[in-house]
C-alpha positions, -999 to +999 in steps of 0.1 A: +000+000+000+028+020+000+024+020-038+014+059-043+034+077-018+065+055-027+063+071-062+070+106-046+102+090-027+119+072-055+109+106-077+130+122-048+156+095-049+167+101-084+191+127-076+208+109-051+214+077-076+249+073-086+251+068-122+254+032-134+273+018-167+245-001-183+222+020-211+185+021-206+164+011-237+174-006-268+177-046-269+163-062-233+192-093-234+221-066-239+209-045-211+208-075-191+241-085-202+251-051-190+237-055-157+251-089-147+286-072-154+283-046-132+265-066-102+296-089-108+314-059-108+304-049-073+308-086-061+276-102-065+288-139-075+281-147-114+266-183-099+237-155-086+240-136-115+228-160-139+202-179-120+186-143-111+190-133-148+183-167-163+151-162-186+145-127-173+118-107-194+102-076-197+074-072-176+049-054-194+025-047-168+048-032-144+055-004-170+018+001-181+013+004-139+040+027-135+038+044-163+000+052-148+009+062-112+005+098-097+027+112-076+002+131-053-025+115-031-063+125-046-076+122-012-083+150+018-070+132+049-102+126+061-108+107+032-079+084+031-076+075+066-110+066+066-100+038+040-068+028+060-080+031+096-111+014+109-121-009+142-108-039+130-076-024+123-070-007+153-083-040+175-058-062+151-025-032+157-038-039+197-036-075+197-005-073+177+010-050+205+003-074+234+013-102+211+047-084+208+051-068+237+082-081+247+098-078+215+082-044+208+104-033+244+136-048+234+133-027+197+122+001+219+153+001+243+181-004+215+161+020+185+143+047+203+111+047+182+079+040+201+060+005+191+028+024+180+046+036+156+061+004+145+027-014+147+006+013+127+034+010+097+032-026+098-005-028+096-007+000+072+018-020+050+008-056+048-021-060+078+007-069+101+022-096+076-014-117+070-019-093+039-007-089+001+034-085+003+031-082-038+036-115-059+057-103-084+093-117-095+113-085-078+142-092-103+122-089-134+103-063-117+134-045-113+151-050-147+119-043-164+118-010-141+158-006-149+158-010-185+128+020-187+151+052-198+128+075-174+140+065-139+171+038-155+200+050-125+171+049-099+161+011-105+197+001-118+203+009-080+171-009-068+180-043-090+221-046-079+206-040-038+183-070-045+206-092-058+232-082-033+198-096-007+204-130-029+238-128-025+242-124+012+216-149+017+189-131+036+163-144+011+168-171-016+160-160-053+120-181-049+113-159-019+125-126-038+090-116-047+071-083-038+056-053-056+048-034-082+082-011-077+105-043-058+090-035-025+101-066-002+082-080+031+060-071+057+071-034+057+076-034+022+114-022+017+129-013-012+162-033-018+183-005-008+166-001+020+169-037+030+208-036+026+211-001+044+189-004+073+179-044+076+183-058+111+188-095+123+173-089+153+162-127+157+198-143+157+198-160+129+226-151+107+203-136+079+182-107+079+145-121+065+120-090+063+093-118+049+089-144+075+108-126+106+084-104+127+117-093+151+136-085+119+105-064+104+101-043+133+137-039+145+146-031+109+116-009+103+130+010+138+165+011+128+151+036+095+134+057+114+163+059+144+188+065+115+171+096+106+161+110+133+133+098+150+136+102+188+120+082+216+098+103+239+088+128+216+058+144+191+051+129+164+023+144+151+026+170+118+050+197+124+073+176+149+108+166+140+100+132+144+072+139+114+099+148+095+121+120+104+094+097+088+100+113+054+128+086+050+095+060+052+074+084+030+075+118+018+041+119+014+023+140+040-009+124+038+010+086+048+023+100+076-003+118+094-022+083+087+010+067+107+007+092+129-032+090+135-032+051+135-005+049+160-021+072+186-053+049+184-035+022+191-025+039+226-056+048+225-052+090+223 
């Protein structure tokens, strides 16, 4: 669900992109060809390479749904959180915080970010993990995405962070499926978000934002406490801590929603 205000964050994400060697557009197999080099070249293993490459194609209906999406919410917020916010919801994020509780105070002691906060983004996400993660191949998702010449260094980025996730062996290639722009798991992380803030907070030697509720929400705490986000205070619009949440989404709207969901859950 992250779907529309994530197109205003990887619009802002463009500039800070490095540029990448393979060209956009022209033949699909030669861009592909290009892009196994330079994963290879930034030492993803060619074993990974060609199994995540192996019979890749275009994914038509990712571009036509790209290609369609706004980058502004069409919605007053009365509107939206109306859609995104109701009983069951709220009853769900409260059984999910007793559920957790213990886990929710270990995240809360070693991130500083409050578990209403971590509970409204995971039910606004994925319905706390029992909802739709995405079902789409993230690599052709991502090449597809990549080999489009209108965001190309953007999802170049995207597509080498998700096969460095194969690589390091936090998720095998079956399990790399997710969204319409290679969103990933129960909080729905981009692939450079995954390698830059992911968390194995269970112990097991692999970070697994699909299955692993204590590597969700510890890795979901660790974005917000890397930009700012501070235990103890507002988070309501206006706040610092509102602003810290930009990293999540830029888009207003989503995060007065977090914001609103999470002081129901506490019951503000």
């Amino acid at each position: 669900m992250r779907t529309l205000g994530l197109a205003v964050c990887l619009a802002a994400l463009i500039a800070a992109t490095p540029a990448l060697a393979a060209r956009c557009g022209g033949d699909f197999n030669s861009f592909v060809a290009s892009m196994s080099a330079e994963a290879q070249a930034a030492g993803v293993s060619q074993a990974v390479t060609s199994q995540a490459f192996a019979g890749v194609t275009q994914d038509m209906a990712v571009l036509n749904f790209d290609r369609r999406q706004r980058y502004t919410f069409n919605k007053t917020f009365e509107q939206y959180v109306s859609t995104r916010v109701g009983a069951g919801r709220i009853n769900g994020g409260r059984a999910m915080l007793q559920r957790n509780a213990a886990l929710l105070s270990r995240i809360e002691a070693q991130f500083g970010v409050p578990r209403q906060i971590l509970v409204a983004i995971w039910g606004l996400e994925t319905d706390f993990g029992k909802g739709d993660m995405g079902k789409l191949p993230v690599i052709r998702t991502l090449t597809t995405l990549a080999h489009d010449c209108r965001r190309t260094e953007l999802f170049q980025g995207e597509l080498l962070a998700a096969l460095k996730i194969v690589q390091r062996g936090d998720l095998p290639l079956r399990e790399m499926i997710g969204a319409y722009a290679g969103e990933i798991g129960q909080t729905q992380f981009l692939p450079s978000s995954y390698i830059k803030y992911g968390v194995d907070f269970d112990g097991d030697g692999r970070v697994d934002l699909r299955h692993s509720v204590a590597d969700v929400l510890a890795s979901t705490a660790n974005l917000l406490h890397t930009n700012g986000f501070k235990m103890g205070a507002p988070y309501g619009e206006g706040s610092a801590n509102f602003e810290a949440m930009r990293e999540w989404n830029h888009a207003m709207i989503y995060r007065k929603t977090i914001a609103y969901f999470a002081d129901q859950l506490v019951g503000r």
